[in-house]
N, C-alpha and C positions, 0 to 999 in steps of 0.2 A: 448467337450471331454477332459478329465483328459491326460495329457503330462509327461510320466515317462521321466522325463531327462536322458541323456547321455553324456558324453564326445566324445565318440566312433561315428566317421563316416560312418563305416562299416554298411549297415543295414540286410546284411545277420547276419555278425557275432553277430549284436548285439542281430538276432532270436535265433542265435543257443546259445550263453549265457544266456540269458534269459530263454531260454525252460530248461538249465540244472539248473538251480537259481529257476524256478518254482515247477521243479520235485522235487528239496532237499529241498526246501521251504513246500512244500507238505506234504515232509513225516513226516518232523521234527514239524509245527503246528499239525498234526494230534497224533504223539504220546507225544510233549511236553504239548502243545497250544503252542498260539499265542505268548502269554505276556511269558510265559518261554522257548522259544527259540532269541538266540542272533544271530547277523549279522554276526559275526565270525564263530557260526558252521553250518548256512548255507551256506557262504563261501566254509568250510573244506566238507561236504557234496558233494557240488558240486565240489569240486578237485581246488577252487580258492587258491590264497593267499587270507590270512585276507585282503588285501586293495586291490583288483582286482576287487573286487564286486562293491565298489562303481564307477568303471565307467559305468556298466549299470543300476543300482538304483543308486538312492541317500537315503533315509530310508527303515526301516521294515514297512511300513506303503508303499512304493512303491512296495515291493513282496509283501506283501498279496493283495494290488491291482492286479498285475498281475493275479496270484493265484486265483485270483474268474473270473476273466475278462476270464482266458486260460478256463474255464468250460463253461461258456455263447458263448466262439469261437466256442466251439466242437458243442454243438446245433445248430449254426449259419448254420456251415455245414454240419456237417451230416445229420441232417433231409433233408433239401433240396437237398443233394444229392441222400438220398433214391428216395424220391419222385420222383425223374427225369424219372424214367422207370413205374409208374403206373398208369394205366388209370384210375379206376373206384374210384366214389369219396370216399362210402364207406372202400375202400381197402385202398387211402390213409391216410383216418384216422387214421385205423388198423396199418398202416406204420408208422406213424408219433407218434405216441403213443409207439411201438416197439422201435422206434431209440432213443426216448426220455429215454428210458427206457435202451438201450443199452448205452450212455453215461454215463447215473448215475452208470451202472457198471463197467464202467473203471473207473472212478472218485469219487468211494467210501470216500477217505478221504475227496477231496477237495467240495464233498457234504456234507458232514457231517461241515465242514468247515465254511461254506456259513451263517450257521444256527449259529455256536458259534461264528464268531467272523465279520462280518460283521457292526455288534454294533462297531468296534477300529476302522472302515475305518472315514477319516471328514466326516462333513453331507455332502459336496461336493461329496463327492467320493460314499457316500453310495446311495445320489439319484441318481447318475449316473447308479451304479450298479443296482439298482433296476429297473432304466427306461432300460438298455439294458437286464433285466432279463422280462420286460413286452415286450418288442420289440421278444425278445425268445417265449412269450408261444405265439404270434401272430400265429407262424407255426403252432400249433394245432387249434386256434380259426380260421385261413381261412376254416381248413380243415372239422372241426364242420357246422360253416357258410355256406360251400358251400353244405355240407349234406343237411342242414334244407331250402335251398333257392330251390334243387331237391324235398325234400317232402323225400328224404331217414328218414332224422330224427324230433321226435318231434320239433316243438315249445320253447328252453329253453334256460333259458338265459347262452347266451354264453360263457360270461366272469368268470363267473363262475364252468361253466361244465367243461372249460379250467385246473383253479384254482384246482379244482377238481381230475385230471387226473395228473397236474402234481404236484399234495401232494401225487397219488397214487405212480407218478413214485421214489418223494426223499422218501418214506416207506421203497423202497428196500435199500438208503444207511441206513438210521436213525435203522431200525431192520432188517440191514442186518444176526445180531448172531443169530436171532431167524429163520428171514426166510430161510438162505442156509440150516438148518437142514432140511425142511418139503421139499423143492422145488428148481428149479434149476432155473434161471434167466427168462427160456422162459415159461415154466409151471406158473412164476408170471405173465409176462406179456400178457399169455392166459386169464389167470383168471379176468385181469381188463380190457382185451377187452371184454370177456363174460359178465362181469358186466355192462360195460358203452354199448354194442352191445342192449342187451337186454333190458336195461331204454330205450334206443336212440328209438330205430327201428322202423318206422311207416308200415303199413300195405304194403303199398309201398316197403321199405326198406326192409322188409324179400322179398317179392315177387322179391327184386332184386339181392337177393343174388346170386340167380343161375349164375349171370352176375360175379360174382368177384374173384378171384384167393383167395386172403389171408382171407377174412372175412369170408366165408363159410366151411374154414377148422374147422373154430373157433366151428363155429354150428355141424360139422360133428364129432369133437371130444368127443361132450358132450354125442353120441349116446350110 
């Protein structure tokens, strides 16, 4: 695991700096980029001095680490948070596809991000990010997995239905301009449960639906 240095012993203080280094980092790649924002007006963003910042980074290549690392956090836990309260395996699919979904809409910049400048991280840094972005879609692939191991869903390979779901879910940051016009964040992410519900479903799996809270809204909508 990649080691952003500090000077700072503090290891609250150095979250709560860091989280406001992240946010100003955030906003300023998304409307400069990457390579045309400097260390200084991320600083001033965040209400540092020009030289304050570097005791919790030491480069701009340590914020945009951060900065992709704080998106792959929010997955880490918020899926698994959803999930803590749903029984049925179908439904936590449905859940886990939803939150995935809700993340990428707080995180519209630093998705959009992820995809332009993850190419400036070292290869050190970028296979890192990439292996805890594969350790991230795992939350989806148990939840597929344990479908198809029930009989709820076909046969298919997993790793890819994953891959799948979550291109459907960065769609909403990458064509966010076009989609907020037609639809609203949950109306998207009915529609690509609808989609992956009804490839998935084995004859089983509809017969189960009567069984699940969240996945049978999905069917009863379409009525």
């Amino acid at each position: 695991m990649s080691v952003v240095m500090t000077s700072i012993e503090d290891q609250e203080l150095i979250q709560k700096r860091r989280e406001q280094i992240v946010k100003a980092a955030t906003e300023l790649f998304g409307s400069k980029s990457y390579n045309g924002t400097t260390m200084k007006e991320i600083s001033k963003r965040a209400g540092f001095s020009s030289g304050l910042i570097y005791f919790y980074v030491k480069t701009k290549e340590d914020v945009l680490f951060l900065v992709l690392k704080n998106i792959i956090d929010g997955y880490n836990k918020e899926v698994p948070n959803a999930l803590l309260t749903v029984e049925h395996d179908i439904d936590k699919f449905c859940v886990a596809v939803k939150t995935y979904c809700d993340v990428v809409d707080k995180n519209i910049q630093a998705t959009l991000l992820a995809y332009r400048s993850t190419k400036d991280l070292s290869p050190e840094r970028r296979a890192e990010i990439m292996e805890l972005e594969h350790e991230t879609n795992s939350l989806v692939a148990g939840c597929v997995e344990n479908c198809i191991e029930k009989g709820f869903f076909r046969g298919v390979d997993i790793s890819l239905t994953t891959y799948q779901v979550v291109m459907l879910a960065h769609e909403w940051a990458l064509k966010s301009w076009h989609l907020r016009k037609k639809m609203s964040l949950a109306e998207y992410t009915e529609n690509i449960l609808s989609l992956f519900l009804h490839g998935l479903l084995t004859d089983a799996g509809r017969a189960a639906l009567n069984n699940t809270t969240f996945a049978k809204t999905i069917f009863e909508n379409e009525k």
